[in-house]
C-alpha positions as CSV (number, residue, x, y, z in Angstrom):
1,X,5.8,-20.6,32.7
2,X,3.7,-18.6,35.3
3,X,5.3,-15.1,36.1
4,X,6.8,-14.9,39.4
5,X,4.4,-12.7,41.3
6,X,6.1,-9.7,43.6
7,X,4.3,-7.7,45.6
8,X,5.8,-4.2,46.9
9,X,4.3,-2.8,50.1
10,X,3.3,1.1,50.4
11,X,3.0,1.4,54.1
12,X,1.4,4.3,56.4
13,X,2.2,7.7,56.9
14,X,5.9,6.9,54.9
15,X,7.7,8.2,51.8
16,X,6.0,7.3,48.8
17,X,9.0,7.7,46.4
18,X,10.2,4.4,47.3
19,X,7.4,1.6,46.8
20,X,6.9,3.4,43.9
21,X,10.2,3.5,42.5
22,X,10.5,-0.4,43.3
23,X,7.4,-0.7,41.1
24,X,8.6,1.6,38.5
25,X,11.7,0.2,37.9
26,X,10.4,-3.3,38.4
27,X,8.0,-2.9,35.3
28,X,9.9,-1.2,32.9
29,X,12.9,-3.5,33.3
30,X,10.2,-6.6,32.5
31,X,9.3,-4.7,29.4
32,X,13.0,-3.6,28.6
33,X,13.8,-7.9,28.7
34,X,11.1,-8.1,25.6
35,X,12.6,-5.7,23.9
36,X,16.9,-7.8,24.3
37,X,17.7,-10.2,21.6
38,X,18.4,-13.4,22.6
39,X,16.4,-16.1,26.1
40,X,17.3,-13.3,28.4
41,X,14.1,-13.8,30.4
42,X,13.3,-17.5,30.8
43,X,10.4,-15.4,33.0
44,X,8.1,-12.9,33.6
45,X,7.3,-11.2,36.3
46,X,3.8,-9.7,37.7
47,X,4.3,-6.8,40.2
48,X,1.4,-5.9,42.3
49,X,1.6,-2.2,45.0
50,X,0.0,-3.4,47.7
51,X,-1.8,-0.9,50.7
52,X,-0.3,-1.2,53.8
53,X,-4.1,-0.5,55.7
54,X,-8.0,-2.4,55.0
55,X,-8.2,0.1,51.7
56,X,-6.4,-0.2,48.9
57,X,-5.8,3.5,49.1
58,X,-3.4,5.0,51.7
59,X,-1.8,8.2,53.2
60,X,1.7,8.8,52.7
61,X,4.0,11.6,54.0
62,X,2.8,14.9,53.6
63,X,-0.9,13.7,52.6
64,X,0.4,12.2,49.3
65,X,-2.1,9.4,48.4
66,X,-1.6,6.2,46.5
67,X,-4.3,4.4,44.9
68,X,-2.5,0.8,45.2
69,X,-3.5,-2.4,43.2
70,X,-4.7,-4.3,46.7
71,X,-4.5,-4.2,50.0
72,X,-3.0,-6.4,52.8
73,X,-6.0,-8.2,53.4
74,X,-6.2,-9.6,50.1
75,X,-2.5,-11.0,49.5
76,X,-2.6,-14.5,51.0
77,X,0.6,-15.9,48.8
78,X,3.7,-14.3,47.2
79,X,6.7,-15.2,45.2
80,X,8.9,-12.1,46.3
81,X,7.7,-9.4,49.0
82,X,9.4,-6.2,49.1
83,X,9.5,-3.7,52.1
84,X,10.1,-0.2,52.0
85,X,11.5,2.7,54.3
86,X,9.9,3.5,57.0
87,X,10.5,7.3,57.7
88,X,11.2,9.6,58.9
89,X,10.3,8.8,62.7
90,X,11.0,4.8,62.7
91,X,9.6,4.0,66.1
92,X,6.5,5.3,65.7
93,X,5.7,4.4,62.3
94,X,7.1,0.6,63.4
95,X,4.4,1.1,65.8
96,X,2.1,2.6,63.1
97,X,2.6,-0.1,60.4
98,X,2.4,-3.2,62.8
99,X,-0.3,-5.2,61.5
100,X,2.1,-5.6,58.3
101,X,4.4,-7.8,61.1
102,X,2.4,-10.8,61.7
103,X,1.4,-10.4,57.6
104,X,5.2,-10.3,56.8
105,X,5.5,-14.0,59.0
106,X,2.9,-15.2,57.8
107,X,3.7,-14.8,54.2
108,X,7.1,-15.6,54.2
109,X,5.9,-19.1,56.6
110,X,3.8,-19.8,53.3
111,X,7.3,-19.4,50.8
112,X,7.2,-15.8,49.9
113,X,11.1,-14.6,49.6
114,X,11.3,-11.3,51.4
115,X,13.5,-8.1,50.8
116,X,13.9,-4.7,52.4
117,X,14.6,-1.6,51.3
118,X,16.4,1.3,54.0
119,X,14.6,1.4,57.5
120,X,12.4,-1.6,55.9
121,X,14.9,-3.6,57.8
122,X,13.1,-3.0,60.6
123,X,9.9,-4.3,60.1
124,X,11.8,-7.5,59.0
125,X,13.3,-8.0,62.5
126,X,10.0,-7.3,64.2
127,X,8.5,-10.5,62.2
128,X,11.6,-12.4,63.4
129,X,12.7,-12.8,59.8
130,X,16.1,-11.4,60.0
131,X,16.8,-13.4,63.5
132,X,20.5,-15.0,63.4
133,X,21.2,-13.7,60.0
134,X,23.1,-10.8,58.2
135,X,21.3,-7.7,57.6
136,X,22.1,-3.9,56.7
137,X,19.8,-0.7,56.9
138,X,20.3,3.0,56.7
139,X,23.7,4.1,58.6
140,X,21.7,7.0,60.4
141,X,19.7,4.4,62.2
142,X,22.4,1.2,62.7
143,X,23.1,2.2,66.5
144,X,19.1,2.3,67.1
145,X,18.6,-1.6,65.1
146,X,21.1,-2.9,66.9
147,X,19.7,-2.0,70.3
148,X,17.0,-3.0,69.2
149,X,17.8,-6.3,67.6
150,X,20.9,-7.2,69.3
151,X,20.0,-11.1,67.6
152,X,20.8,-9.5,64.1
153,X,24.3,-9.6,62.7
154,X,24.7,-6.1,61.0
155,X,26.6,-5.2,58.4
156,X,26.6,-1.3,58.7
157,X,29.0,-0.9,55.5
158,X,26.9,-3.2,53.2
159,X,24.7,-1.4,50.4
160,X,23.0,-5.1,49.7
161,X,23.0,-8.2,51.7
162,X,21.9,-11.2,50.3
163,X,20.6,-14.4,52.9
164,X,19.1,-16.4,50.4
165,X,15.4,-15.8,51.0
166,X,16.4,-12.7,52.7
167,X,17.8,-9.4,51.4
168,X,18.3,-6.1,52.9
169,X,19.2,-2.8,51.3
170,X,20.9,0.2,52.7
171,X,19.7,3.8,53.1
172,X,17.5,6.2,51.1
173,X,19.0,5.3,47.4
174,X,19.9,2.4,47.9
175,X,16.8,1.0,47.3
176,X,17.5,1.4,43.5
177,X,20.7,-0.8,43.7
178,X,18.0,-3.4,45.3
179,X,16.3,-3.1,42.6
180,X,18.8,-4.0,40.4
181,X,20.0,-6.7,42.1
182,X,16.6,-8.1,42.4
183,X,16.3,-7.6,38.7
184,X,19.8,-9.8,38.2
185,X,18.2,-12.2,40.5
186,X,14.8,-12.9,38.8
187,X,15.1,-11.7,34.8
188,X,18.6,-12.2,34.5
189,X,22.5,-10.3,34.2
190,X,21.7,-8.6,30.9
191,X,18.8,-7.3,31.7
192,X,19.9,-5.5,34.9
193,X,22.5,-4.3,33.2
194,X,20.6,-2.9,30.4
195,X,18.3,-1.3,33.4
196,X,21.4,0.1,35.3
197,X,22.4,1.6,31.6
198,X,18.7,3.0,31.1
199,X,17.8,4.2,34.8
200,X,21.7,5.7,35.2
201,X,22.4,4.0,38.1
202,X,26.0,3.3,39.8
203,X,26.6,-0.7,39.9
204,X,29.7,0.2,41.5
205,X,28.4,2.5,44.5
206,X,30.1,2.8,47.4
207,X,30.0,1.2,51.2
208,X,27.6,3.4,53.6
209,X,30.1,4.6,55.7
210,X,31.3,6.9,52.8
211,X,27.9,8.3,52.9
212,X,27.6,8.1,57.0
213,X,28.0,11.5,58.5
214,X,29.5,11.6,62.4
215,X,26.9,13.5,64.7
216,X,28.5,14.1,67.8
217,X,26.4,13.6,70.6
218,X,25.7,16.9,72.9
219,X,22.7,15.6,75.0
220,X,23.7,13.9,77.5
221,X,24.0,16.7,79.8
222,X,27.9,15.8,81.6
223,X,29.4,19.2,81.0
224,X,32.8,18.0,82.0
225,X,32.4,15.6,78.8
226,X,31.1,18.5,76.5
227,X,34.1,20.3,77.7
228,X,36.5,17.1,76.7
229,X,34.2,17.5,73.6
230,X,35.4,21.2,72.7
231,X,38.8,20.6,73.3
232,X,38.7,17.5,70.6
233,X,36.9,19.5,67.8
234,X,38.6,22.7,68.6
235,X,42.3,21.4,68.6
236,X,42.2,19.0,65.6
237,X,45.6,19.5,64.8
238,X,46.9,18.7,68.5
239,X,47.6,14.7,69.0
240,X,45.5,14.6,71.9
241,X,46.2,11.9,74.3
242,X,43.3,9.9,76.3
243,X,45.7,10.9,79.7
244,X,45.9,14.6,78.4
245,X,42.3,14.9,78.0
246,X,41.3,13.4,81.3
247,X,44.0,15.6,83.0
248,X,42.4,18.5,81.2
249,X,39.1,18.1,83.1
250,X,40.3,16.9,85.9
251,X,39.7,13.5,86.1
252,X,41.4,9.7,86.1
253,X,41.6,8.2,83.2
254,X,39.8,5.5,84.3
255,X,36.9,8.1,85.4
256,X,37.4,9.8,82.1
257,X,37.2,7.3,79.8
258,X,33.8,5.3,81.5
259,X,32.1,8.7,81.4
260,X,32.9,9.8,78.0
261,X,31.8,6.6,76.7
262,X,28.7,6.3,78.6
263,X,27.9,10.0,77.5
264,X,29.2,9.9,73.7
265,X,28.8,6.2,73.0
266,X,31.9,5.9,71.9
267,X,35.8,5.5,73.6
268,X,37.4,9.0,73.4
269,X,40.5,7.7,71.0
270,X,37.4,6.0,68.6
271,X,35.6,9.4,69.2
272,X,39.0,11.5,68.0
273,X,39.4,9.5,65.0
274,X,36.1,9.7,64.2
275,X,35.6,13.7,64.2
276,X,39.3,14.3,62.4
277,X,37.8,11.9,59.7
278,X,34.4,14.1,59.7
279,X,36.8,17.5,59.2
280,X,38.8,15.8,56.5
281,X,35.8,14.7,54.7
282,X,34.4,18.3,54.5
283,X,38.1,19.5,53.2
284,X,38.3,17.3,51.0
285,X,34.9,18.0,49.7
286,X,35.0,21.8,49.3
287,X,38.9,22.6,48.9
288,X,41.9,21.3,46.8
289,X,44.3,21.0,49.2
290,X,46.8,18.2,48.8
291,X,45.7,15.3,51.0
292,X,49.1,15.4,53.1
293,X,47.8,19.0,53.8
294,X,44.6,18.1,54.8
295,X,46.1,15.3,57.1
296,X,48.3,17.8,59.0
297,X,45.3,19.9,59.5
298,X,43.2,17.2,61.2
299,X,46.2,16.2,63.7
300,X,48.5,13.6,61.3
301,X,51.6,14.0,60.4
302,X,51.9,10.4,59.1
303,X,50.0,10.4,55.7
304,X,50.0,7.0,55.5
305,X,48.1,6.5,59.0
306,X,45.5,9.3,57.7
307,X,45.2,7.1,54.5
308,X,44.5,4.2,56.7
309,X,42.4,5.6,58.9
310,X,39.8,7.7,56.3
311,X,39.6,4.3,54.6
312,X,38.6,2.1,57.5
313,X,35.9,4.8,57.9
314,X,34.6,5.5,55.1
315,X,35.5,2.4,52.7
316,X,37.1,4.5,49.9
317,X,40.3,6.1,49.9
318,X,41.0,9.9,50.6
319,X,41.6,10.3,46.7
320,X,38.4,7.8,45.7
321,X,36.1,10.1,48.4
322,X,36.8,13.9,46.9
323,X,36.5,12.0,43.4
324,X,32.7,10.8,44.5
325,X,32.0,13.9,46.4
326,X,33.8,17.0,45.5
327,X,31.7,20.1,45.3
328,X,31.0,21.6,41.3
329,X,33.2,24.6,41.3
């Protein structure tokens, strides 16, 4: 049987960690399926690092260089292509990588399945590959995709989604869980779970959001907003009220709440939640405070609203989140 041929792309000007991980990981797990008793690879697999420019050298972040197996120009047919990050700036590397675009459509046109890793997600929807489907990408930049691809259903809590020949990853580490599933996908369940034993990686990692962290957003320049913004983040044990706020900077309600959500982009009760979620994650992180504590400090005294709350934000509960992410002592 003819191994299934994958190509991984190393694009311009971008973090070389990941293509080269993808490649890494890819390889050894082939060679780790020789080594399991028993069919586990019906098989093989032939994994190529492929230049994003004419050279088969390119320029990665920070002037590291990587002397790749091909370049674009000479891949005319895949089996699997996989996308990496594109970082840290992602319009202007979009803008930098864009001859990989109509090379994406066209490849995937001639039966290549396609995957993404972080911010790769991006390059996908600018080939039209991801139009009308489900998609995830890193949380920092899911406001700016969906602007920009308002045709793409997001999942912003997903780590992988699978469409068939399709598959998006989430942020930065993530890529290693795409790996995996990839792995699953092509050489089989033992052997990813033989990887996922060797590489030490967390099958069971959480949703995004309990990675996500809450910038509030100061730039808009409406300082009777920034002012509603103080009071919130300075009074997180007051229940502040939408009307009480309003009234605080002297304005309707009505006014109030169409300003602060064209300023913050989001509704002042959504925006509340949000930064009493941020405050409790940080407690929770660096102190042992009970959590009932913890809820009373960020403005609940009904532990079981807190509880449900923190976990439609973050996708773990307040006890599963200080167990991921408490600080060593």
């Amino acid at each position: 049987m003819t191994p299934l041929r994958i190509h991984v792309l190393a694009l311009r000007d971008c973090t070389a960690f990941v293509p080269v991980g993808l490649v890494d990981m890819l390889r050894k797990s082939a060679a780790l399926a020789g080594t399991l008793p028993g069919p586990v690879a019906r098989r093989g697999i032939e994994v190529t690092l492929v230049s994003a420019g004419r050279q088969p050298t390119i320029a990665g972040i920070g002037g590291v260089r990587l002397r790749c197996d091909a370049a674009l120009c000479e891949v005319a047919s895949s089996d699997l292509v996989l996308v990496p990050a594109l970082d840290p700036d992602v319009v202007e590397h979009l803008a930098l990588n864009r001859g990989v675009v109509p090379w994406l459509r066209g490849i995937y046109d001639a039966g290549a399945d396609v995957a993404s890793a972080c911010t790769g997600a991006f390059l996908l929807a600018e080939a039209g590959l991801l139009d009308r489907k489900a998609a995830t990408t890193h949380w920092a930049f899911q406001d700016a995709f969906r602007r920009r691809y308002p045709q793409v259903r997001l999942e912003p809590e997903a780590i992988v989604v699978d469409q068939g020949r399709v598959v998006t990853s989430g942020g930065a580490t993530s890529f290693l869980n795409l790996a995996l599933y990839l792995i699953e996908r092509v050489l089989g369940a033992d052997v990813a779970r033989a990887a996922s034993r060797m590489f030490l990686i967390d099958v069971n990692k959480a949703p995004q959001s309990a990675y996500a962290m809450f910038a509030t957003q100061r730039a808009h320049g409406d300082d009777d907003i920034l002012r509603a913004q103080d009071i919130i983040e300075s009074e997180l044990t007051h229940a502040l009220t939408v009307d009480e706020l309003a009234r605080r900077v002297t304005m309707s309600r009505r006014n109030f709440v169409r300003r602060f959500r064209r300023a913050t982009g989001n509704a002042p009760r959504e925006y509340v939640g949000r930064v009493r979620v941020e405050a409790a994650k940080r407690a929770l992180e660096r102190t042992q405070r009970p959590i009932a504590a913890i809820a009373a400090d960020v403005g609940y005294d009904d532990v079981v609203a807190f509880r449900q709350l923190f976990a439609r934000s973050t996708g773990l509960t307040p006890s599963e989140y200080r167990a991921r992410h408490r600080a060593a002592p």
